[in-house]
C-alpha positions as CSV (number, residue, x, y, z in Angstrom):
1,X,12.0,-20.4,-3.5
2,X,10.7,-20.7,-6.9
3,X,11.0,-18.4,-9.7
4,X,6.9,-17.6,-9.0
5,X,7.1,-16.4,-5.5
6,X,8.5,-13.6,-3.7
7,X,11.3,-14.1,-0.9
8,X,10.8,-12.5,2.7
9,X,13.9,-11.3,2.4
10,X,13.7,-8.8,-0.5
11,X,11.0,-6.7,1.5
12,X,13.2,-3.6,3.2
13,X,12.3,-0.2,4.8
14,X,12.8,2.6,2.1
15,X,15.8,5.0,2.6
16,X,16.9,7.8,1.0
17,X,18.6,6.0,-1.9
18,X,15.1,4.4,-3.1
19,X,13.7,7.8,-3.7
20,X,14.4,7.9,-7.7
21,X,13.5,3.8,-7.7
22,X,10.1,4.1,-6.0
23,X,9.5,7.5,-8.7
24,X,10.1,5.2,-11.6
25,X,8.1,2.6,-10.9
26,X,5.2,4.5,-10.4
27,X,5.5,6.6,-13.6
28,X,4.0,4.4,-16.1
29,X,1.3,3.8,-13.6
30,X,0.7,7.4,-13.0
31,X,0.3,7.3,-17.5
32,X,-2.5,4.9,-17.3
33,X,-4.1,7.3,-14.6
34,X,-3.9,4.0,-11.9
35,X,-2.1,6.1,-9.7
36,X,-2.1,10.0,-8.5
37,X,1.7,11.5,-9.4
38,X,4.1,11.7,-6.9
39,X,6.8,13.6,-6.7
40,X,10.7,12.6,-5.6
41,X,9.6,15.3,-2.7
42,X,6.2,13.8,-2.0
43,X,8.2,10.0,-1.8
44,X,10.7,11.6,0.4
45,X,8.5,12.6,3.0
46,X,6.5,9.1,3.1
47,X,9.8,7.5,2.9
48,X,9.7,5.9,6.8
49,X,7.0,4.1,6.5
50,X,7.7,2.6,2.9
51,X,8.6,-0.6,1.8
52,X,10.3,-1.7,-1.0
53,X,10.9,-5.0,-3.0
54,X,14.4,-5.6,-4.1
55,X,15.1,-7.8,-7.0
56,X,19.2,-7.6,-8.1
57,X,19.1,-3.9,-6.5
58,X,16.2,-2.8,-8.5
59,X,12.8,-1.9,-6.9
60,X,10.4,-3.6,-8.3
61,X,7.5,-3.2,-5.9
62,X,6.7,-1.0,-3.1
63,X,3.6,0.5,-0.7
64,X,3.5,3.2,2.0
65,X,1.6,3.9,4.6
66,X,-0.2,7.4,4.8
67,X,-1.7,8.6,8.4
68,X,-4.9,10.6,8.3
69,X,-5.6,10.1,12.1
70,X,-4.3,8.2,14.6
71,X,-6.4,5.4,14.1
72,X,-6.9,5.9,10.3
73,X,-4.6,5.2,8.2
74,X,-4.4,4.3,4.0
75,X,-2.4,1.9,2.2
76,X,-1.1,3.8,-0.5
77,X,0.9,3.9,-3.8
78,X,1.4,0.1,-3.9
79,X,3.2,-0.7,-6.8
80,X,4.2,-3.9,-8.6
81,X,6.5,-3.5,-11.7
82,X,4.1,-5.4,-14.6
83,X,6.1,-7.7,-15.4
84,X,6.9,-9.2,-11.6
85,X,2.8,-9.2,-11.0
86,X,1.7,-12.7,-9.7
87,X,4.8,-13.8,-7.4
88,X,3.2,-12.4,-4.3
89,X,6.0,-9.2,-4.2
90,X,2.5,-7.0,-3.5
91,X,1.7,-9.5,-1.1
92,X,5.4,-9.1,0.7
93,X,5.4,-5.3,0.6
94,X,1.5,-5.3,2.3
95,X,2.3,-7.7,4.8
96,X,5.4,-6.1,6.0
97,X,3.6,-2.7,6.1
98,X,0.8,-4.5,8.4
99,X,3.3,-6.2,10.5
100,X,4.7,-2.6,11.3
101,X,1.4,-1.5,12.1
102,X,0.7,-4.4,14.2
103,X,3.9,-4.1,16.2
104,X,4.2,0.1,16.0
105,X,1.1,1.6,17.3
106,X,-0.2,1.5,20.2
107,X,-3.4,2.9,19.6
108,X,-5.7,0.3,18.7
109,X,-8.3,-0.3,17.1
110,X,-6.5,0.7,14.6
111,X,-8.5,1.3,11.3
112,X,-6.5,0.4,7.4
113,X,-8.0,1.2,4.2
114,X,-7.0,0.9,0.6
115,X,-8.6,2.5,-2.6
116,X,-7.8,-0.2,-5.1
117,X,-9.0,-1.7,-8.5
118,X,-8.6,-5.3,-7.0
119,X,-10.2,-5.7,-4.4
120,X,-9.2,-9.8,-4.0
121,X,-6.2,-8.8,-3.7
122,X,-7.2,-7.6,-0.5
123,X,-9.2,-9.9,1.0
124,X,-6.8,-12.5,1.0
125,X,-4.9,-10.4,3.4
126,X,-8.2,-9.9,5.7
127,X,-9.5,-6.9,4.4
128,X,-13.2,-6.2,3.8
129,X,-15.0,-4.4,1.3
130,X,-16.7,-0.7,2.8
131,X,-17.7,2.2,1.4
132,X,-15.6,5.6,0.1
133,X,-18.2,7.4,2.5
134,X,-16.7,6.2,5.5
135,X,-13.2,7.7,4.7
136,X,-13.7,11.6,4.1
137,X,-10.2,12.5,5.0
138,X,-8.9,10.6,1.8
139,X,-11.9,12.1,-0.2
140,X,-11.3,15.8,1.2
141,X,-7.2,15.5,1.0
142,X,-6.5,13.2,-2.3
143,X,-9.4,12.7,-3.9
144,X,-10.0,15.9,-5.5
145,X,-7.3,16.2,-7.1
146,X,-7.6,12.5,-9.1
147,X,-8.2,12.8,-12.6
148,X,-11.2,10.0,-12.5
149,X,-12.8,11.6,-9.1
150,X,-16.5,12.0,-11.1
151,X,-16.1,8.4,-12.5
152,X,-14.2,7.0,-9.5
153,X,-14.2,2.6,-10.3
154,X,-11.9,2.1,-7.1
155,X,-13.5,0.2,-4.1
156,X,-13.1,1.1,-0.8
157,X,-11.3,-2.1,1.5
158,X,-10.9,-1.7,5.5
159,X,-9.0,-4.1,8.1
160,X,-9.0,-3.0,11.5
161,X,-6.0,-3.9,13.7
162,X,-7.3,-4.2,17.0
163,X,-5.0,-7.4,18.5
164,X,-7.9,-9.4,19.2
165,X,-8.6,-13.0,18.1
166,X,-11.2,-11.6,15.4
167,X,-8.0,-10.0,13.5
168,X,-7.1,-12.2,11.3
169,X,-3.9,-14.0,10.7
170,X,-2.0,-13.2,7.1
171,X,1.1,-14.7,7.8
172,X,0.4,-17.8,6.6
């Protein structure tokens, strides 16, 4: 492993104890208006199906996964402390997050959508560029409440999970 790039084995499920972690790191994102607050109570209740990225006990990156429907569902809140950005820990964090998806439900096709300023990001990990339209949960639930909703820049990114041979492969 080199300095540069994130290690598998820093990726866990978030528990309890990552509450006040995963809160901090999202707070000077939150500042920059990057991210919609969240509270300790808001974390708490996504905390099952959050991951975390654990560098000497400290979080430094960390994405849940927010059900609309049963087959709709966002990638959320993903997080990269600034100065760890570029060693793949968002990568880590996504890809475990779509491994659980992969392996947890059932009902397929399965559809996964981000809001993000990068959509590259993204696409390496087989997502494609949509529209907002085609999500009007988010829009009607989150959206609203966003401080930039009239002069939204994010772009809408979709991978469906449907265990076919057309899903493509991100674990390489």
């Amino acid at each position: 492993m080199t300095p540069e790039t994130a290690h598998p084995n820093q990726v866990f499920r978030a528990s309890e104890r990552d509450i006040e972690g995963i809160y901090q790191l999202t707070l000077p994102y939150v500042a920059e208006k990057i991210l919609l607050p969240r509270s300790r109570e808001q974390i708490q209740a996504d905390i099952e199906r959050t991951w975390v990225y654990r560098q000497n006990d400290e979080i430094i990156g960390t994405v849940s996964v927010i059900f609309f429907r049963k087959d709709l569902c966002e990638i959320r809140a993903l997080v990269v402390k600034k100065d760890s950005q570029g060693r793949q820990i968002g990568r880590s964090v996504v890809e475990a997050a779509l491994q659980y998806l992969r392996n947890s439900y059932e009902h397929k096709p399965l559809r996964v959508f981000a809001l993000t300023y990068v959509p590259d990001f993204f696409a390496k990990l087989g997502f494609r560029v949509t529209q907002k339209e085609n999500f009007p949960d988010k829009i009607y639930e989150v959206c609203q409440f966003c401080a930039r909703r009239d002069d939204c820049r994010e772009i809408a990114v979709e991978l469906i999970i449907n265990g076919s041979a057309h899903e493509p492969d991100c674990s390489v």
